[in-house]
N, C-alpha and C positions, 0 to 999 in steps of 0.2 A: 654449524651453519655458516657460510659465505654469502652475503647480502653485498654487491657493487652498491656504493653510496649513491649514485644515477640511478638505479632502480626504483619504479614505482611498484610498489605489493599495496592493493586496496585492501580497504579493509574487511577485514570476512576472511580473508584468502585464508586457507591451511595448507600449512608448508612442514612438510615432516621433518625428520630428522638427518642433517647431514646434507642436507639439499646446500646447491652452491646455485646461486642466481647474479651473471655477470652481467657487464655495463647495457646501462640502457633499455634494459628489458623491462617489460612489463605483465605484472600475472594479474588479471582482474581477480574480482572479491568472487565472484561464486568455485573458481578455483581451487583445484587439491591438487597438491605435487605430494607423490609417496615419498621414502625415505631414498637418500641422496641422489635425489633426483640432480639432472644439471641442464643448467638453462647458459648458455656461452654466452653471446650477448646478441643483442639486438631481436631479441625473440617476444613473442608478442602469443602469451597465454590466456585466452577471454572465454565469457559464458559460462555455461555451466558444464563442467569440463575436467577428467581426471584422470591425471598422469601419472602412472603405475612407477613403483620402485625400481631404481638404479636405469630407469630412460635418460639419456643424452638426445636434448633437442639445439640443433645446432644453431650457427648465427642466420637473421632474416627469415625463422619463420614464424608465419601465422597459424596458431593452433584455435580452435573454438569461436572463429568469426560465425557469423550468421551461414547458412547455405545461399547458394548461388541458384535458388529456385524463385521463379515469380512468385508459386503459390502461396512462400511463406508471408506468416503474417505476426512474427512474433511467438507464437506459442512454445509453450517450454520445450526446450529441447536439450540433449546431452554431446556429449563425445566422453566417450570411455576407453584410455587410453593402457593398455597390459603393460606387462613389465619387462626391461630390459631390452626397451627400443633404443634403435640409431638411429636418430630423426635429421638428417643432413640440411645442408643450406636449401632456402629458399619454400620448405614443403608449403604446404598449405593443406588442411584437415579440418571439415566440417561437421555441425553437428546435425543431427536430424532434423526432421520434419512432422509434422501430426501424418501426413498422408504415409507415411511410412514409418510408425511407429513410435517416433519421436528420439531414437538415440542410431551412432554412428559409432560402431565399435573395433578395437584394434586388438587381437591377442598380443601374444606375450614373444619375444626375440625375434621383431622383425627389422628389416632395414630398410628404410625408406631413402632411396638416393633425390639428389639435389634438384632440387623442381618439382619432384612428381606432386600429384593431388588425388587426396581422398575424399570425396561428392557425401554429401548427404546421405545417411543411410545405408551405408556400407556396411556390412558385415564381411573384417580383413579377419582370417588366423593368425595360427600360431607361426612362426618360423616364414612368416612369407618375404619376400623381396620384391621390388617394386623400383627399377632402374629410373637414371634420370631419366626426366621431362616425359613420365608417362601421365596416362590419368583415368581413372577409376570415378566412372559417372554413377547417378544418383540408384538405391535399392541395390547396387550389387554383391554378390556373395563368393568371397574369394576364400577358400577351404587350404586347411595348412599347408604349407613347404610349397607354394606356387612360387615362380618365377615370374616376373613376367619384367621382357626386355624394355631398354630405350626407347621412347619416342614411339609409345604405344597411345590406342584408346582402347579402353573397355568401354560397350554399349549402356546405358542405362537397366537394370533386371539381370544382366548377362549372369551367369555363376559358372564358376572356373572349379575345376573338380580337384581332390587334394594332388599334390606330386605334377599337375600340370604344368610346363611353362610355356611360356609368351616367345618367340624370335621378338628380336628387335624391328619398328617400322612396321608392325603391324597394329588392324582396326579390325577388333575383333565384335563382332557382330550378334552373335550365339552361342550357347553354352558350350563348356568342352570339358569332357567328358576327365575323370580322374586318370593321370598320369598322361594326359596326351601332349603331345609336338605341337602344338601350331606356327606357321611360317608365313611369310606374305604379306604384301601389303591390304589387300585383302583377307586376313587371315581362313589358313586351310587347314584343317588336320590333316597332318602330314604324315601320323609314326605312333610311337610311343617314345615318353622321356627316360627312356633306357638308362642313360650316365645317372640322372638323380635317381632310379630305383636299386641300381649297383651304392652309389654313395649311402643309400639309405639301409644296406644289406641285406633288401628283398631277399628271400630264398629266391637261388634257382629256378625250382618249382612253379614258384610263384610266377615270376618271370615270363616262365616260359607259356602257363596256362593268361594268362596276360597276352602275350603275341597272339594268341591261336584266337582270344575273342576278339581282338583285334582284327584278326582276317574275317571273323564271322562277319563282324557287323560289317566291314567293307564290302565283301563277296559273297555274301549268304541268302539263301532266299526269301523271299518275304520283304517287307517295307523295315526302316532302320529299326522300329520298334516293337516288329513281329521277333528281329533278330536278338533284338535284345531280351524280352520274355524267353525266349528259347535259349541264351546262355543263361541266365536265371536257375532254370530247371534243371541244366545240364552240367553246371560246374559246381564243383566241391571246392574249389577256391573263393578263401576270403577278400583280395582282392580285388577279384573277378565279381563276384557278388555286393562289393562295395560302388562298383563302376555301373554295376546294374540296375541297384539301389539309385543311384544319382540321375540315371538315364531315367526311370521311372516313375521320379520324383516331382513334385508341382514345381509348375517353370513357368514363366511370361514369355517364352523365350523359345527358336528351334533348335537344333542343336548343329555346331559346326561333323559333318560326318566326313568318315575316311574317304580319302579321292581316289 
């Protein structure tokens, strides 16, 4: 363990094994850092709040302040942070709220670039990425291996389906559906995210029954949700029936559809 002599650790805090906490940092007492966790400097860990093994959180951020909701009034609340985050300068990550459960959770190898924010009551996966100065507003549910670009917003409720990414500059409003494109500053679904289902070594197969429900729910008859029941029944891909699954699924939310 590496403790900067500047560092304040309240008391309470538990700090595993191998953790390095550099200058000026501070971890309040309801606080868990996993095993060699690492805090650079100037990093500021509060609340009730826990930071999975081998995370790097970088210099200037704020991990476990209060949420940025009016409604809050104090009550317990968490951030539950996975393992083997890149938490870059500047982040900012909140914990939940009563009206939403009460915790704000992060899976495990994600990368958070410099500025972004994660809102009260997020639910982030596993493997996602989250570019500078985007920001992920309060209830939303982002499903593994998401991208999502620069100088983004997600809606408050919005849920981004797995293998989804964000273009850069865009306000995305609605849900979007597992593996899709969205572009715009308006965000649209534009596609499907083709390059990350190749990176991911999708079969072929898969791929390809993927494009084709893609064209359904774009050009098919019926309302977005007739079309969707209809690849449901019609497709023997697990993919396909994961996408369907999600489209089907309880939402606050409409969903962004093919243009």
């Amino acid at each position: 363990m590496a403790i900067h002599s500047s560092a304040i650790i309240e008391d309470g805090a538990q700090i595993g094994v191998d953790v390095s906490i550099g200058p000026f940092c501070i971890v309040g007492t309801k606080v868990v850092l996993g095993d060699r966790v690492q805090l650079k400097s100037h990093v500021v860990v509060t609340g009730d709040t826990q930071v999975g093994a081998d995370t790097t959180i970088f210099p200037f951020c704020c991990i476990g302040e209060i949420p940025q909701d009016v409604k809050f009034k104090g009550e317990a609340a968490k951030l539950v942070i996975g393992e083997r985050n890149r938490i870059r300068e500047h982040v900012t990550m909140n914990p939940g709220t009563e009206g939403g459960g009460g915790i704000t959770s992060i899976g495990d190898d994600g990368f958070f670039l410099a500025g972004c924010h994660v809102a009260h009551d997020a639910r982030i996966g596993d493997r996602v990425i989250i570019v500078n100065q985007s920001a992920v507003a309060g209830h939303c549910i982002i499903e593994d291996d998401v991208i999502i670009g620069g100088l983004c917003g997600i809606h408050q409720f919005v849920r981004i389906g797995r293998g989804a990414i964000i273009g850069a500059l865009s306000m995305v409003t609605n849900d979007v559906i597992p593996h899709g494109l969205v572009m715009g500053p308006r965000g649209e679904l534009d596609g499907l995210n083709l390059v990350g289902l190749k990176r991911r070594g999708v079969d072929r197969k898969d791929i390809t029954a993927l494009r084709v429900a893609f064209q359904t729910l774009k050009d098919g008859e019926g309302s977005f949700m007739d079309r969707a029941r209809r690849l449901g029944a019609e497709s023997d891909s697990k993919h396909v029936s994961e996408m369907v699954d999600f489209i089907l699924g309880d939402t606050d939310r409409n969903f962004l559809t093919p243009r």
